[in-house]
N, C-alpha and C positions, 0 to 999 in steps of 0.2 A: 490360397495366396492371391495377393490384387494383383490385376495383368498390367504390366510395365504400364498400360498405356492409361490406365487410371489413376498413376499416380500422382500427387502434384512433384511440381518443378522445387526441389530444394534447392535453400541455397545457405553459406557460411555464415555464421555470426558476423564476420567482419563485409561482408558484403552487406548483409541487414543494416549493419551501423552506417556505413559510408551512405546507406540512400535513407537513412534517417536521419542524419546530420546535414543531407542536403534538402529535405524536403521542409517546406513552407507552411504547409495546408496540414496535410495530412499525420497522423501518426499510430503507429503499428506497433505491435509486439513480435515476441520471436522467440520460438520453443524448438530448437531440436529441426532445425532446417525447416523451419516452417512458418509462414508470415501470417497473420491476423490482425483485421483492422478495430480498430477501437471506436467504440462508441461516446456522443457525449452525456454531459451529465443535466443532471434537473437544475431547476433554480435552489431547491431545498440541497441538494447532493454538494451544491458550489459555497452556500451559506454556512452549512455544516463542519467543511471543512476550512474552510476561510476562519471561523469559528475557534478551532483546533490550533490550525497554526498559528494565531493571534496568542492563544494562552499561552502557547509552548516558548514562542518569542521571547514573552513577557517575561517568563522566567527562566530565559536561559541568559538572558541579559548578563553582560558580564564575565560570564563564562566560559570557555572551551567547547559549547554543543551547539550544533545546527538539527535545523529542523529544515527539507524541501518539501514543500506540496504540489502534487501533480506533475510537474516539468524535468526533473529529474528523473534520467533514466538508473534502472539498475540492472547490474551483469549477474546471473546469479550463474556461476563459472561450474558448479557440479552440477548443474542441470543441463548447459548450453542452454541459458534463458536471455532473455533478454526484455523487461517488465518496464511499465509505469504505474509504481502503484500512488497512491492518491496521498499518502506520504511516509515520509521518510523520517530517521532523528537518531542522532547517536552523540557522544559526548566521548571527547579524548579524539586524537589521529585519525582524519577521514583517510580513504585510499579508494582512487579513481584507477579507472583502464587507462589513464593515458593524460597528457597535457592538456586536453581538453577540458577536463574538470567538469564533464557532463555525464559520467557513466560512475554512480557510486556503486563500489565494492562491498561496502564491512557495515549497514546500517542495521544497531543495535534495537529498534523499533520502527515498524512497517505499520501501518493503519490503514483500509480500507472504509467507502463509507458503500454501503451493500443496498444496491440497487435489482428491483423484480429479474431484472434478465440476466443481472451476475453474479446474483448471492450465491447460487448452488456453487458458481466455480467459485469462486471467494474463498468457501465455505472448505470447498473439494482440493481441486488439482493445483489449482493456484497456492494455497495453503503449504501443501504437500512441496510445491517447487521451492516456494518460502523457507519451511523446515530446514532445507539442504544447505543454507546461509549459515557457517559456523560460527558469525558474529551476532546474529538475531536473537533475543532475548524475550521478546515481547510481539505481539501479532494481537491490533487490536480492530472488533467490524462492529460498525456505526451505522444502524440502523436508519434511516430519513423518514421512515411512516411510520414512527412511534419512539418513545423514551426507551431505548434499548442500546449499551456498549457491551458487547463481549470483549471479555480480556484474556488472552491467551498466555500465560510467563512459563518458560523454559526451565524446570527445576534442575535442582543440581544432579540429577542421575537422566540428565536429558528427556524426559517425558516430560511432557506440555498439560499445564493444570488450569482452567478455563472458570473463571469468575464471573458473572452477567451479575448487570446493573444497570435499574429499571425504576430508579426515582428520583428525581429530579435533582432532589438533595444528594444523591450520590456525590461519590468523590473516589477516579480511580488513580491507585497512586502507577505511575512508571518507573520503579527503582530503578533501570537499566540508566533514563536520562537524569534524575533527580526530577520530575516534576511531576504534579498533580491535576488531574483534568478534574471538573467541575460539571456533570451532567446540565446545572444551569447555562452555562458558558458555553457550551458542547451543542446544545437547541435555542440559543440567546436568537429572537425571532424566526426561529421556527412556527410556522401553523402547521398544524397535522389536519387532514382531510377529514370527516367523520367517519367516509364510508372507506378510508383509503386501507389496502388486502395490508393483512399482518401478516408477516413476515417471521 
């Protein structure tokens, strides 16, 4: 057992919230009384996704679905999480923690873009907290050192069935939103490094 005096300082989801809603600079995540600082992203990591949200935009036009990138918080309320993932999107009734309309609840697709020092959690424990969202349908990780999207969709006896695609022509579809990413569109000025670690 750890001796009391190693352990770190927990504190409440709603404590966490209240000094992320006041801070400026900074921004943290929050698992289970415990604070973690975020790191930022590459120029490829920001392009990629700017990329992403541009498609989903385009053709959510008109409709009923929002897509947030990066700045949107999400509560994931069977975990005590509290995440930024890199983005977000659902179609039909959002539901927020609160009047503030910055902590989405119910997002039917999550996209991470997987970076050398996060892919393992990405991959891992993040994933796993993700699962526990009983609105999530779809869990998709975007590679930035090479032409690679996994697609992760929820089937109907709740096990998760994982599709990768890895040409450029590709095309993945997101039943949950209605809409289709375009691996071109998805790397539209991307350069990849020659020597850069596969992933």
């Amino acid at each position: 057992m750890t001796p009391q005096a190693d352990r770190k300082p927990r504190i409440s989801f709603e404590d966490w919230l209240e000094a992320e809603r006041a801070s400026l600079d900074e921004r943290t995540e929050y698992v289970d009384g415990e604070v973690f600082a975020m790191s930022g992203g590459t120029a490829e990591h920001h392009a990629i996704l700017s990329n992403i949200n541009r498609e989903l935009s385009i053709q959510m036009k008109g409709r009923p679905c929002w897509v947030y990138a990066s700045g949107m918080k999400l509560r994931i309320q069977h975990a005590d999480a509290g995440k930024y993932p890199d983005l977000m999107a659902l179609c039909g009734e959002q539901a927020f923690q609160d009047g503030r309309r910055d902590l989405l609840l119910n997002p039917s697709l999550i996209g991470e873009v997987l970076s050398s020092s996060t892919e393992g959690y990405d991959r891992g424990e993040k994933f796993a907290l993700y699962r526990r969202i009983p609105s999530l349908q779809e869990y998709l990780l975007v590679s930035q050192h090479r032409v690679l999207v996994e697609h992760y969709s929820r089937g109907t006896d709740g096990r998760w069935i994982l599709s990768s695609f890895e040409d450029l022509a590709d095309q993945v579809v997101l039943e949950s939103i209605g809409c289709t990413l375009d691996l071109a569109e998805v790397y539209d000025k991307i350069q990849f490094e020659p020597d850069a670690p596969i992933e």
